[in-house]
C-alpha positions in Angstrom: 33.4 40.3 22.4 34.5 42.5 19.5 31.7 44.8 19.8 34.5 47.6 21.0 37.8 46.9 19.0 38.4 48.3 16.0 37.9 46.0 14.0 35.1 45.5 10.9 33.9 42.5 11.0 31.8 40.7 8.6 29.3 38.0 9.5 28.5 36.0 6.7 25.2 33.1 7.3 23.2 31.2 4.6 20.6 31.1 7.5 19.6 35.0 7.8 19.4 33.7 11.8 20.9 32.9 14.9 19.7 29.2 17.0 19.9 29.1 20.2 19.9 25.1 20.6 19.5 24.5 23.2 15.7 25.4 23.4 14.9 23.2 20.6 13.2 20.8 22.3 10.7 23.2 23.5 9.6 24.2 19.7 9.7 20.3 18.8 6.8 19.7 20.9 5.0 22.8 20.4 5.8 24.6 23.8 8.0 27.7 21.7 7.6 29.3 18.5 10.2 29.3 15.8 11.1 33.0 16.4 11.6 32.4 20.2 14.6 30.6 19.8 16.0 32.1 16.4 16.2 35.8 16.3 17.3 37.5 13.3 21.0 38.3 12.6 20.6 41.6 11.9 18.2 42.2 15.1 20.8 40.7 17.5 23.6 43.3 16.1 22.0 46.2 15.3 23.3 47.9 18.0 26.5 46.9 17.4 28.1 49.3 14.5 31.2 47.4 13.3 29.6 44.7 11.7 28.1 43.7 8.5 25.7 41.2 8.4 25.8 39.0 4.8 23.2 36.3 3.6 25.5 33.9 1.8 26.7 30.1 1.5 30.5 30.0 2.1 31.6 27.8 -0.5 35.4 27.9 -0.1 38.2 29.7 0.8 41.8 30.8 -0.6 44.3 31.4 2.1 46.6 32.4 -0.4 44.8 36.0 -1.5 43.1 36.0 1.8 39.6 35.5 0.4 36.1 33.7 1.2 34.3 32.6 -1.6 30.3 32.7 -1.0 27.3 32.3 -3.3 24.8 34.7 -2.6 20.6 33.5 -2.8 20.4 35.2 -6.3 23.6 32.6 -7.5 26.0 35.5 -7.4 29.7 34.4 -6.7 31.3 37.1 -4.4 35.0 37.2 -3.1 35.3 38.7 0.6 38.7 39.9 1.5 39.9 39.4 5.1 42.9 40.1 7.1 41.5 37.4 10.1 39.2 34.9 9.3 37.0 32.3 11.6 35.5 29.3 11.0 31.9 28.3 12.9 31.1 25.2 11.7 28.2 24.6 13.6 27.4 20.7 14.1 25.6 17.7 12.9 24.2 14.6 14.0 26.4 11.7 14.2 24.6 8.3 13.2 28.0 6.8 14.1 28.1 5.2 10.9 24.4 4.7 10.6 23.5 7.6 7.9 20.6 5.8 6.7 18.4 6.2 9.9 18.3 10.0 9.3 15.3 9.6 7.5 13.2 7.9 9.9 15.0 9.4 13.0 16.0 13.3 12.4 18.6 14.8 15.0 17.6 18.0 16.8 20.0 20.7 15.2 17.8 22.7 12.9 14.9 24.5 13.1 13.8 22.1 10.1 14.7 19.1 12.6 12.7 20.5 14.8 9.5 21.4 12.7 9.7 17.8 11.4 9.4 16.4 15.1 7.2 19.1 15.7 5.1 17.4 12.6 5.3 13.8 13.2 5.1 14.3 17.0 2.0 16.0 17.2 0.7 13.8 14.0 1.1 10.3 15.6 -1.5 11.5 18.4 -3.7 12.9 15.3 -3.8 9.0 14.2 -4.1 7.6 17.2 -7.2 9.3 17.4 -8.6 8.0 14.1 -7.3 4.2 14.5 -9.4 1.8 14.7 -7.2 -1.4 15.0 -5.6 -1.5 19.0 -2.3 -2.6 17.4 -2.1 0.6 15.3 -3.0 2.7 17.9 -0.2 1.6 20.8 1.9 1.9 17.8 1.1 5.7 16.9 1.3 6.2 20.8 4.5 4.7 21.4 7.6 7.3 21.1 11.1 6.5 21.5 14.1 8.9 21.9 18.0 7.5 21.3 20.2 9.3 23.2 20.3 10.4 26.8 22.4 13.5 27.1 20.2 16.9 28.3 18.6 17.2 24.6 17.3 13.6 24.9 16.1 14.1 28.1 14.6 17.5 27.5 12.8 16.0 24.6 11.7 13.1 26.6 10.2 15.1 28.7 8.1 17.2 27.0 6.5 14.6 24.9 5.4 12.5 28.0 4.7 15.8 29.9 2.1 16.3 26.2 1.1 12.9 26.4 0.2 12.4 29.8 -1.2 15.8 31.6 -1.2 18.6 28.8 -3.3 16.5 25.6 -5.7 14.2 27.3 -8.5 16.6 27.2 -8.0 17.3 24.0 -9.2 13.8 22.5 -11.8 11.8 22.6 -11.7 8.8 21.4 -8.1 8.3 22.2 -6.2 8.0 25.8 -3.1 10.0 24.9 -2.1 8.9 28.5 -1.7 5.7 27.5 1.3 6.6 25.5 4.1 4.8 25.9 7.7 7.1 26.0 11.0 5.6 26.3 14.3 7.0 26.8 17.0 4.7 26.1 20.7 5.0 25.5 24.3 2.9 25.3 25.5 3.8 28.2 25.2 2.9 32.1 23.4 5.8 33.0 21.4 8.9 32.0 23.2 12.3 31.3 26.2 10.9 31.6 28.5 13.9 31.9 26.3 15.2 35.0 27.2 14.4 38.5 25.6 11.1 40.0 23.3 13.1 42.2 22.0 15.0 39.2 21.4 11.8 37.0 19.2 10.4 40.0 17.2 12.7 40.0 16.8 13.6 36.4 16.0 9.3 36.2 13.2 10.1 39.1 11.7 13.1 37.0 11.1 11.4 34.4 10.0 8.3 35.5 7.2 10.5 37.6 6.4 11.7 34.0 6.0 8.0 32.7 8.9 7.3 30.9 10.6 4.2 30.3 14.2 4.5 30.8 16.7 1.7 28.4 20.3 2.3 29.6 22.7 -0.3 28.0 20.5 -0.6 25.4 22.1 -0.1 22.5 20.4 0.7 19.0 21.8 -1.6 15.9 18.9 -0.8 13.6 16.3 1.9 13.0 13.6 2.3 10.1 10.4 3.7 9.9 8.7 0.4 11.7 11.0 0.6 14.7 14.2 0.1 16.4 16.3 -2.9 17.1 18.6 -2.9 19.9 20.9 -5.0 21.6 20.9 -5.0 25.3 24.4 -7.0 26.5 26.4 -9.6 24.6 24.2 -11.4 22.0 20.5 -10.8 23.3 18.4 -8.7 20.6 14.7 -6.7 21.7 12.9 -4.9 19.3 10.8 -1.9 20.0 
């Protein structure tokens, strides 16, 4: 929007790239790689002359004197001037409340979120394959996802569409088809801020994949064994 005005702008990024979110899914599961969805900075304006591109944490800022305060990677304190500045904050998961289950369920806002599903995703069919106890090996094979907006319902997708017609030839000694994916979410309905017609038949797309759709399911408890959730007033299901 500013590549015409005259105007020098400086972008300053401790990431050295931009994400394009929205695709995460797809490099979660393997489909994408890293640098499909996060093109370098200074690749996606080189053609544009009037800005500067600067690899830096911001660390504060002093309205007063008009300055940004960054730490470059070497440790070095620098002090930007600026006549207009803009905050891009970028955005987090929200546990609502629940910080503690970020280390057994990551969000999908980084491309380190992402290469950690990527990890784990890939490495529960890995053991499945090498189980010997049944018990273990529905375990391994059993995925859940919280949250049914379009990310959960992209992700959702892809890992049953892995599971169930892209990996089975792959193993041996283990069915990946018999994995178990389940989609499950608070609320009444599936992408809830999509029209009715669209949630119907995002609900029959996946269920044709094998997925097992929870709506008013609502988690109260995640670790590293599972998830408890509370589906209406008082009853309690663990998966």
């Amino acid at each position: 929007g500013l590549a015409e005005a005259p105007v020098e702008v400086t972008l300053v990024d401790r990431a050295n790239h931009h994400l394009f979110q929205p695709l995460l899914y797809q490099v979660a599961t393997g489909i994408l790689a890293e640098g499909d969805v996060a093109p370098a900075l200074r690749s996606v304006l080189r053609g544009q002359a009037n800005v500067k591109v600067l690899l830096a944490e911001v660390t504060g800022f002093d309205l007063v004197a008009r300055t940004v305060v960054t730490l470059a990677p070497d440790s070095r304190r620098l002090e930007l001037p600026y006549d207009t500045l803009i905050v891009a904050t970028g955005v987090q998961t929200d546990y609502f409340g629940h910080d503690e289950w970020s280390t057994a369920a990551p969000g999908l806002k980084t491309l380190d979120d992402a290469r950690w599903l990527r990890s784990h995703i890939l490495g529960a069919f890995e053991m499945a394959e090498i189980a010997t106890d049944p018990a273990d090996r529905l375990a391994w094979l059993t995925f859940v996802v919280v949250g049914a907006g379009p990310t959960g319902v992209e992700l959702t997708g892809e890992i049953a569409t892995l599971a169930h017609r892209i990996l089975p030839k792959d193993f041996r000694d283990v069915a990946t088809s018999d994995a178990r994916v389940i989609l499950m979410d608070a609320g009444p309905t599936i992408l809830p801020r999509f029209p009715a017609r669209l949630q119907r038949h995002a609900a029959t797309d996946l269920r044709a994949l094998g997925v097992d759709i929870l709506t008013g399911a609502l988690a109260v408890d995640i670790d590293l064994t599972g998830i408890d959730l509370r589906r209406g007033p008082g009853a309690g299901e663990a998966v």
